[in-house]
N, C-alpha and C positions, 0 to 999 in steps of 0.2 A: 665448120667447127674447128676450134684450135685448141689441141688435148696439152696441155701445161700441166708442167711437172713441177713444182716447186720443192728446192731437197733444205732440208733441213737437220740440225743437231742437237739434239733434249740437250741442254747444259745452261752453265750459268749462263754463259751468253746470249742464248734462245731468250730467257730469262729479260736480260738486261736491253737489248738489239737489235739481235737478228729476229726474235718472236714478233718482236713491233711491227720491223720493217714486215715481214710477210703477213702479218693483219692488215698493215694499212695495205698492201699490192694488192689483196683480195678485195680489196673495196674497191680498189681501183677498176675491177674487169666487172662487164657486162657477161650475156648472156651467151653472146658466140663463144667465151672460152667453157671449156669442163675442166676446170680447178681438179686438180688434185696435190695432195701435200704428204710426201714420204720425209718420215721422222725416224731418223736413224739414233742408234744406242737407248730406243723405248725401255720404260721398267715394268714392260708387259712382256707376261711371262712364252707368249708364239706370238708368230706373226697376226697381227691384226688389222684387219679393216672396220674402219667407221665413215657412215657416211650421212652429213649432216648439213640443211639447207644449201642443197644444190653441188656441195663441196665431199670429198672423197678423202680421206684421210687413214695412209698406209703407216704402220707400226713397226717396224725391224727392232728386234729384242736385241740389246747389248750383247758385243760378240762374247761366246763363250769361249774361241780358241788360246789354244797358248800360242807367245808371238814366237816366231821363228826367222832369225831374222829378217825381222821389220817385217814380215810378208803378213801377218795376221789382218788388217785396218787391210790390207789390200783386195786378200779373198774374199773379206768384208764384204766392202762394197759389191766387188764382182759378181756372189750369190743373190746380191739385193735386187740384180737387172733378172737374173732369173724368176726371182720372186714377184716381179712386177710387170713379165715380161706376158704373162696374159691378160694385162688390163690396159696395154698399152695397142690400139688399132690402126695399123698400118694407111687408112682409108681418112686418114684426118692429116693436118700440119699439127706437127711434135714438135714441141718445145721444152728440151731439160734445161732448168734457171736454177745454177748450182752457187749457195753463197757462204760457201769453204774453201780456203787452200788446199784442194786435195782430188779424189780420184778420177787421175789422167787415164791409168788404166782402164777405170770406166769409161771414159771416152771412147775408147779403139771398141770397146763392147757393143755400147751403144749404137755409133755408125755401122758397125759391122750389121746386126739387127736392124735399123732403119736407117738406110741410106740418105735418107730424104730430112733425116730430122734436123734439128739447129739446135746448139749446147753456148748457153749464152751464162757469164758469171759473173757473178757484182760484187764489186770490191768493197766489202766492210771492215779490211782491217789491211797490215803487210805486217805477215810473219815476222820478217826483222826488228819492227815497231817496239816489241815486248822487250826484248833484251838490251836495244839502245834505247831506252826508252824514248823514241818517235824520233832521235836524232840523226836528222835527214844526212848534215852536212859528215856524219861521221860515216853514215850508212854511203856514202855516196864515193868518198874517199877508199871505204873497203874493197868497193867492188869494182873499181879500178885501180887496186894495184896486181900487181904478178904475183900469183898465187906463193910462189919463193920467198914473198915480202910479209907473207902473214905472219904477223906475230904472237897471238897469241889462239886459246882454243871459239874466243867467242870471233875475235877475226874470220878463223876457218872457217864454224861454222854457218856465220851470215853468209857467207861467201858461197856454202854449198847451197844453203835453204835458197839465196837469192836465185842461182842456176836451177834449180829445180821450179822456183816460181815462173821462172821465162817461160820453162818449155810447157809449163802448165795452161799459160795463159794464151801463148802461141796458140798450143792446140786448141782452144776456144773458136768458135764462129763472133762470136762478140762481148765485150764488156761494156758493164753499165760503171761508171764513177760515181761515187755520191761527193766529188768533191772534184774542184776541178783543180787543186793541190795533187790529187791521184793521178788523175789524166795526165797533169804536164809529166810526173815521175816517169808513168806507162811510155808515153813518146821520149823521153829523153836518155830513160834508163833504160826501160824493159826491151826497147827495141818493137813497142804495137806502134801498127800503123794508124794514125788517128782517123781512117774512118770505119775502123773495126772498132769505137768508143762511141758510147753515146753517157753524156753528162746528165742525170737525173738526179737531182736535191730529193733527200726524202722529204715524205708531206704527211702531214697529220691533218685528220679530221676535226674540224674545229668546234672542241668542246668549253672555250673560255667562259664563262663569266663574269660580269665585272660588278664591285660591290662601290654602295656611297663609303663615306664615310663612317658614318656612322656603325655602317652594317658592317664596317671592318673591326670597327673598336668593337661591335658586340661579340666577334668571334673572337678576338684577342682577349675579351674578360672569358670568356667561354676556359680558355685555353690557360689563362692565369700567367697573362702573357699583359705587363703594363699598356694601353692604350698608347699611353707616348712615343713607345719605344718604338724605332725604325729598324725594320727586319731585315736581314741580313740572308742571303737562302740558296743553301750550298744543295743538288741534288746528286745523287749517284753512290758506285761503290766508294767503300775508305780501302781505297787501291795508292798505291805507292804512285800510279799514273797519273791518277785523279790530281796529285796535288794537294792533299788535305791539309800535311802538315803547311805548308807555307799558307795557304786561308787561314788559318791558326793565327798562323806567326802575325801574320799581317792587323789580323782581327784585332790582338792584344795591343799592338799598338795602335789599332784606332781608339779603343779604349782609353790610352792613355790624353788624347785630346779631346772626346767626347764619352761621356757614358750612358749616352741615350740611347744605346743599339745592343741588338741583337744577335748572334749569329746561330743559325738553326740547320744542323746537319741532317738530310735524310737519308738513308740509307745504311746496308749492310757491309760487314768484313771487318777491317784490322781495325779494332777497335783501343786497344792497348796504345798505340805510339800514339793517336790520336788525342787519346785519355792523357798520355803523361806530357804534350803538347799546351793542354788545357790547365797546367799548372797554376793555382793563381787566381785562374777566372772562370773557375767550374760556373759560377752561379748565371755568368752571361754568356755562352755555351749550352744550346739543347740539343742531346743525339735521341734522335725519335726514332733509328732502326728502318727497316724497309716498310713502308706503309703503300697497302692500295692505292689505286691510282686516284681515286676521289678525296680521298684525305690527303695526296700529295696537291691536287690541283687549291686545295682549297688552303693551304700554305701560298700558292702562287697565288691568290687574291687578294692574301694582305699581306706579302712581302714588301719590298721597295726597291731592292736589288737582289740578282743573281749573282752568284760569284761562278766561277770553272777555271781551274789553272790547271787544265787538265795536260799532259806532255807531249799528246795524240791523240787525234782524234780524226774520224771522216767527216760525218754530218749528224752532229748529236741530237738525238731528239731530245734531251732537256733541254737545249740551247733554245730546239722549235717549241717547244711546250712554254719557255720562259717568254719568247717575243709574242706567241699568241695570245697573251697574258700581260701582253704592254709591258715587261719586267724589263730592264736593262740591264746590263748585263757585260760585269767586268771579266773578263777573258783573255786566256792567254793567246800569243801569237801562233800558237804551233798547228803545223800540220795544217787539217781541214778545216779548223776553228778559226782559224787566221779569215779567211774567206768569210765566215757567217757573223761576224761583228766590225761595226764599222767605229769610228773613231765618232762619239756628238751624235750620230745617228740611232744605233740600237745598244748603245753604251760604249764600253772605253776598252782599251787593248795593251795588255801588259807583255814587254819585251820576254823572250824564252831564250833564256843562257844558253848554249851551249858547249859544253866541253865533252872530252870523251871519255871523263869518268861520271860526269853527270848531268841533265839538265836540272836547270833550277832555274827560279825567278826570286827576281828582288822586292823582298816586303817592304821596303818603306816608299817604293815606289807604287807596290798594289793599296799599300797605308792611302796614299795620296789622290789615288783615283778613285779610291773607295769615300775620302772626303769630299771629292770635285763631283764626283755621283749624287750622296746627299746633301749636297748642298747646293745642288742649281737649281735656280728659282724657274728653269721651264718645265716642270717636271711632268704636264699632262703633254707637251708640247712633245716629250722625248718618248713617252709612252703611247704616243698615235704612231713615233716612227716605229716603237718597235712593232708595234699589227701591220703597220704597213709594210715590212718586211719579210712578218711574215705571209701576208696574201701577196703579197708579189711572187715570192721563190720560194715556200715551204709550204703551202695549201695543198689538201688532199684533190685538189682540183691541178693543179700544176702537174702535182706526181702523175696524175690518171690521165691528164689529155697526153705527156712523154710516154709512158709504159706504152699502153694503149697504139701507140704511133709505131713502136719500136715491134712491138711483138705482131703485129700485124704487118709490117715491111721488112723485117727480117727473112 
């Protein structure tokens, strides 16, 4: 038996991510392992256990301490090993799968209690990421220069978070990458030895659909959405990362040489710069807000492209949700997303600027790709590449036979 531990954080990200990613890994395991899943900053009021279809599921109520410094998120976690530390049996292989930048000190806790366990962490983001927004070549320049050379407060502090990421990861028995953009970083920057990585794409269950013709146009009357119209289908949050406003910018000037399109935002957040982005051409512009996942899939059946000019990314599952769904899909170069779209294969690839006051990409060039998209005559031909993209490297069968290989040879 192998007792797995999967840690987790209620937040928007659980939300958006990391909640995916740990539904789809629990489908991934059989019967040898005994699942359990600790969910730290719970909005239950004590500690709580629930235990459902086979699966074990620990509650830790948001800390009440006041912080001192910074030591509060630390004690944090540290009471969490005590609080778990009677359901955790010495007489099994332990496995903690931790998918935060965060408690090293629980490490030393951990091993000190089971000698024998293995503390393995998967990379779904790098802290740095957020404030450059995913800008590698800037992020890369920081942390080699002489700390004497730093010039301002965000310099400094990439520089301390990046040092604390090391030793974070060091002290790790293994990392999982979901993107082999991460991996090279880890070997090149972080100083991991590459056979302390194992490279696993996330994978999704494959819930696609696929409609005739017809049966697209009757959702589109449904929706009061013109039949003619060529959908346009942006997923995710309206995050300054995301890229929204330049899908805008771009949109509006495809308009200017076609008006048979669409463009249909899903998702929640900054809705405001969005809105005043939209100037103009409110009427061909839909924000439908955050919709279940069955109302989101059935936008993916009669869409015709994807857009994402996201600034970072690992391995996004609307990217995989869009190729399992045959959608193609224009995207930016950056970070992990570079990796998951090919040029003519599962759609087209827009350059990501870089400077060090900001990335950005150029709309009359995503204008251009977004026409060479609608307007190739192979279009079921480009939409078998993208399934077949995704069953090659995104299948919940992929993700299951790596996991599965890893946690049982670790």
């Amino acid at each position: 038996m192998i007792q797995l531990f999967i840690f987790n954080e209620i937040s928007r990200a659980a939300i958006y991510g990391i909640g995916t990613y740990i539904q789809q890994l629990i489908a991934c395991l059989d019967d040898e392992f005994q699942i359990n899943i600790v969910n730290y900053y719970s909005d239950k009021p004590e500690f709580t256990i629930v235990e459902s279809n086979k699966i074990r599921e620990f509650f830790i109520p948001r800390n009440q301490l006041k912080y001192t410094e910074g030591k509060c998120d630390e004690t944090y976690f540290i009471n969490s090993v005590y609080l778990l530390s009677d359901f955790i049996d010495s007489d099994n292989k332990i496995i903690f799968h931790f998918n935060h930048f965060r408690y090293e000190k629980t490490f030393s806790l951990l091993r000190e209690y089971w000698p024998t366990c293995k503390i393995i962490v998967g990379i779904h983001y790098f802290n740095w990421c957020f404030p450059l927004s995913g800008n590698t070549g800037y992020f890369q320049e920081i942390i080699h220069k002489n700390p004497n050379d730093l010039t301002d407060t965000l310099e400094k502090e990439t520089s301390a978070t990046y040092r604390q990421d090391v030793a974070f990861l060091q002290n790790a028995d293994h990392i999982i990458c979901l993107a082999r953009y991460a991996k090279d970083l880890l070997c090149s920057d972080y100083q991991i030895p590459e056979n302390k990585i194992s490279l696993i794409y996330n994978g999704l269950k494959d819930e696609a659909t696929f409609l005739t013709s017809n049966e697209k146009k009757e959702i589109k009357k449904k929706l009061h959405i013109d039949p003619s119209e060529k959908i346009i289908l942006f997923v995710g949050r309206l995050d300054d990362i995301k890229g929204v406003d330049y899908i805008i910018q771009a949109f509006k000037k495809l308009l200017q040489k076609r008006n048979d399109c669409r463009l249909i935002i899903i998702g929640d957040g900054e809705y405001s710069k969005c809105l005043e982005e939209c100037k103009g051409d409110w009427g061909k512009i839909l924000f439908t807000g955050k919709l279940p996942k069955e109302k989101v899939y059935q936008f993916y059946q009669i869409a015709d492209i994807g857009i994402m000019l996201s600034k970072h990314e690992q391995c996004s599952f609307v990217a995989i949700e869009m190729m399992m769904h045959g959608l193609p899909i224009i995207a930016s170069g950056s970070t992990g997303l570079d990796e998951m779209v090919s040029n003519g294969v599962n759609g087209y690839k827009i350059k990501t600027i870089e400077n060090k006051d900001e990335v950005s990409f150029d709309t009359d060039e995503c204008c251009q790709l977004l026409s060479l998209a609608l307007n190739n005559n192979k279009e079921e031909e480009l939409k078998n590449k993208c399934r077949r993209q995704y069953e090659t490297h995104y299948s919940l069968a992929c993700m299951k036979e790596k996991m599965q290989t890893l946690y049982k040879l670790i």
